[in-house]
C-alpha positions in Angstrom: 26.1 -22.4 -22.9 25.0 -19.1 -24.0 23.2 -16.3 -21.9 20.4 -14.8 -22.8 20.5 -11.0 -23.1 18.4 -8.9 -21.3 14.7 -7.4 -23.3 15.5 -4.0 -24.1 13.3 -1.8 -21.8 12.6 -4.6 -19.3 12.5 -3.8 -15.9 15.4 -4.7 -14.0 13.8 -5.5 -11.2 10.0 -4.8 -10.1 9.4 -3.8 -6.5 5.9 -3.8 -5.1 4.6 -1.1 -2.7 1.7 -0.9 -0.3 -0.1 2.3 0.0 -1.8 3.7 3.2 0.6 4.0 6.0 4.1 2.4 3.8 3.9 5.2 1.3 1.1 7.8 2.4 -0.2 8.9 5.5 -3.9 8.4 4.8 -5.0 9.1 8.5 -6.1 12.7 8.0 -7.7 12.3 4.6 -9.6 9.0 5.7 -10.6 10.6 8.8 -12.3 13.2 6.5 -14.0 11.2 4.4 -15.5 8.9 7.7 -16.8 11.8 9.3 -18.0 13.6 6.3 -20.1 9.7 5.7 -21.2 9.8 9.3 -22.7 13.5 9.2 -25.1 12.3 6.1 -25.7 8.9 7.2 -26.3 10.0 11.2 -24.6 6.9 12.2 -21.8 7.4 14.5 -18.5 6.6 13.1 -15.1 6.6 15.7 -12.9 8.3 12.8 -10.5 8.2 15.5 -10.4 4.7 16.1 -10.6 3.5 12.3 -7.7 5.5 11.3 -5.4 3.0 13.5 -6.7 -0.2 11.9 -6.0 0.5 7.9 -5.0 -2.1 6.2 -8.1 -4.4 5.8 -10.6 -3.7 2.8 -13.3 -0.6 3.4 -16.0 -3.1 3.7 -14.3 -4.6 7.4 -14.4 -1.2 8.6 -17.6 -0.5 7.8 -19.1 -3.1 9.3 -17.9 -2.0 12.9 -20.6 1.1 12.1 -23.0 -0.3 9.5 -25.8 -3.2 9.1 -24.6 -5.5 6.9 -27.6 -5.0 4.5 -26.0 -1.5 4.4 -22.2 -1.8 3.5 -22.2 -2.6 0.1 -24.0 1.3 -0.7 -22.3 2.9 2.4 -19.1 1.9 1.0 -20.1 3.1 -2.2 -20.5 7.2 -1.2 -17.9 6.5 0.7 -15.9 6.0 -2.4 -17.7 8.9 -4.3 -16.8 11.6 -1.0 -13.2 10.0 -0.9 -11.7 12.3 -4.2 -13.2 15.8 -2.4 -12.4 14.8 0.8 -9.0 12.8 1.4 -6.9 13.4 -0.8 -5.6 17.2 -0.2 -5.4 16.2 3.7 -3.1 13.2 2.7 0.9 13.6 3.0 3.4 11.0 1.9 5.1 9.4 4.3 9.0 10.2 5.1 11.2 8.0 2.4 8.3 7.7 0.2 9.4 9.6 -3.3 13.5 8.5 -2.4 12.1 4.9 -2.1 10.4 4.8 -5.2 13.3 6.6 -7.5 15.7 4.4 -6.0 13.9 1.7 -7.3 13.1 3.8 -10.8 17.0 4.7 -10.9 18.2 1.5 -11.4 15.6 0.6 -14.5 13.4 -1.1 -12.0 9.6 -0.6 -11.8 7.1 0.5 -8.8 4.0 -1.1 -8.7 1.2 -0.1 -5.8 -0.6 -3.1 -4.9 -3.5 -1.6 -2.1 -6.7 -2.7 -1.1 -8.4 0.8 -1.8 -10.3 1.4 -4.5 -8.2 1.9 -7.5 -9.4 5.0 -9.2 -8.9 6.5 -5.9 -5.1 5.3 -5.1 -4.1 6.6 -8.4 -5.5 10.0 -7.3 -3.1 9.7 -4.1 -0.6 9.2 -6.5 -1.4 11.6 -9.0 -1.9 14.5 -6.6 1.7 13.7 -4.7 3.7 13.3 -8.0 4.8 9.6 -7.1 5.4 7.4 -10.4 4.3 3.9 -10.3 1.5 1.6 -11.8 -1.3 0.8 -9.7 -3.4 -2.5 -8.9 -6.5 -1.7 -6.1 -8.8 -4.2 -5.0 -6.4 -6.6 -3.1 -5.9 -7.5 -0.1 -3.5 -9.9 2.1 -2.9 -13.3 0.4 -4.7 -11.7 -2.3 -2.0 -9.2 -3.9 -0.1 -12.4 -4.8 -2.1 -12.0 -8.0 -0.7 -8.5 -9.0 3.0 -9.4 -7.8 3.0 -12.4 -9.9 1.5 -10.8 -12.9 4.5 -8.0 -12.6 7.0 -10.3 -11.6 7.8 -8.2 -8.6 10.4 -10.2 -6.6 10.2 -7.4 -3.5 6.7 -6.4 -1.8 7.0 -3.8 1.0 3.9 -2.9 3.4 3.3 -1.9 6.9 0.7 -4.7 7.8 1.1 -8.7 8.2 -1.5 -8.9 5.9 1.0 -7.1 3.6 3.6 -10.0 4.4 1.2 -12.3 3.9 0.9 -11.2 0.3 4.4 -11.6 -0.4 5.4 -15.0 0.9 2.1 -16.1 -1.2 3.8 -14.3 -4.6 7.7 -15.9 -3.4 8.6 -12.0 -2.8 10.9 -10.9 -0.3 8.5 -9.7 2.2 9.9 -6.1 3.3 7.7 -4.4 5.8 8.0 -0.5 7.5 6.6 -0.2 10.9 4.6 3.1 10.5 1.5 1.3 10.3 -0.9 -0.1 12.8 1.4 -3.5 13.2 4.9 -2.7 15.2 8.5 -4.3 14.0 7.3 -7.6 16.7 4.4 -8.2 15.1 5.8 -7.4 11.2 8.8 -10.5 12.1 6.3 -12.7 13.6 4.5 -12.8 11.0 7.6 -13.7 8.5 8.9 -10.3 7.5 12.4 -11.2 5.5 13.2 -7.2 6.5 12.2 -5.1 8.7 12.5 -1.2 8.7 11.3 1.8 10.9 10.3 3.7 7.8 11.0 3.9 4.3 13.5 6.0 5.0 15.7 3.2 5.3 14.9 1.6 2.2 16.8 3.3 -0.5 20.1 2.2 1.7 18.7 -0.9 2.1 17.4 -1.2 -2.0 21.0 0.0 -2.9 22.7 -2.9 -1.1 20.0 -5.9 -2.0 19.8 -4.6 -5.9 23.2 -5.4 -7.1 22.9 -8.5 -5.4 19.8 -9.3 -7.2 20.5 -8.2 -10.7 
């Protein structure tokens, strides 16, 4: 029995990442943009408050503040203030740029799988200098749609909705408590791994890749 070789230029493994809070600190920049849409709306927004619940799709947050006859157009200037107003403010998060060229190093490939709006993660991206494709609009069980279509066999987020995505795509489930969910919460929920930060992934990559390959 023969073995096949491997497709010249395939990935050699494809590892997914979440975006706010696993590989940028959207807090600031989100915060922006809320109070920015609360000075021209005149609806009170707690900018404070919303900033430790990311994860869930704009629309859930919204409706905290909004009627629901009014999401759908909030959430659209919301989108349109985003590029001027939360990007600059946004850092990346400790272990971000290591995490992804560890995974880049080996001929494997990053893929962001968010729930923000696409157009908008990519700017995150763009603006940081962090390589990796991007899929927006999905969230929880949901991103089982990109990590199949990429193959990605790791997904790491800081949110159980973020575990819940993996198990649905057969990923490893890797999740970083800098997010709103602590490392209790990330293993109840079926984490496989659990770090503090990504700044224990490309230790952690380095000993799981071989081992995968």
């Amino acid at each position: 029995m023969t073995t096949a070789s491997p497709v010249p230029g395939a990935p050699t493994i494809t590892v997914g990442f979440d975006l706010d809070m696993t590989l940028i600190d959207s807090r600031p920049g989100i915060k922006a943009a809320y109070d920015r849409l609360s000075a021209e709306t005149g609806v009170h927004i707690d900018s404070e408050l919303a900033v430790t619940r990311l994860g869930p799709p704009l629309d859930e947050e919204l409706a905290h503040w909004f009627p629901a006859a009014a999401i759908a157009e909030t959430a659209d200037r919301y989108r349109a203030l985003y590029p001027d107003y939360a990007i600059a403010p946004t850092p990346a998060l400790p272990g971000a740029r290591a995490s992804v060229d560890a995974v880049r190093a080996v001929g494997g490939r990053a893929v962001v799988v968010t729930a923000k709006h696409e157009p908008n993660a990519k700017l995150h991206l763009a603006h940081l200098g962090i390589e990796a494709e991007v899929r927006g609009w999905l969230w929880a069980e949901a991103k089982a749609e990109a990590l199949l279509e990429y193959g990605a066999s790791i997904y790491v987020g800081d949110h159980t909705g973020d575990v819940r995505g993996a198990r649905a795509a057969g990923a490893l489930s890797v999740a970083v408590a800098t997010g709103p969910c602590d490392a209790a919460e990330l293993r109840a929920a079926g984490a496989d791994v659990v770090l503090a930060s990504l700044t224990e992934f490309p230790a952690w990559f380095a000993s799981y890749a071989p081992a995968a390959a």
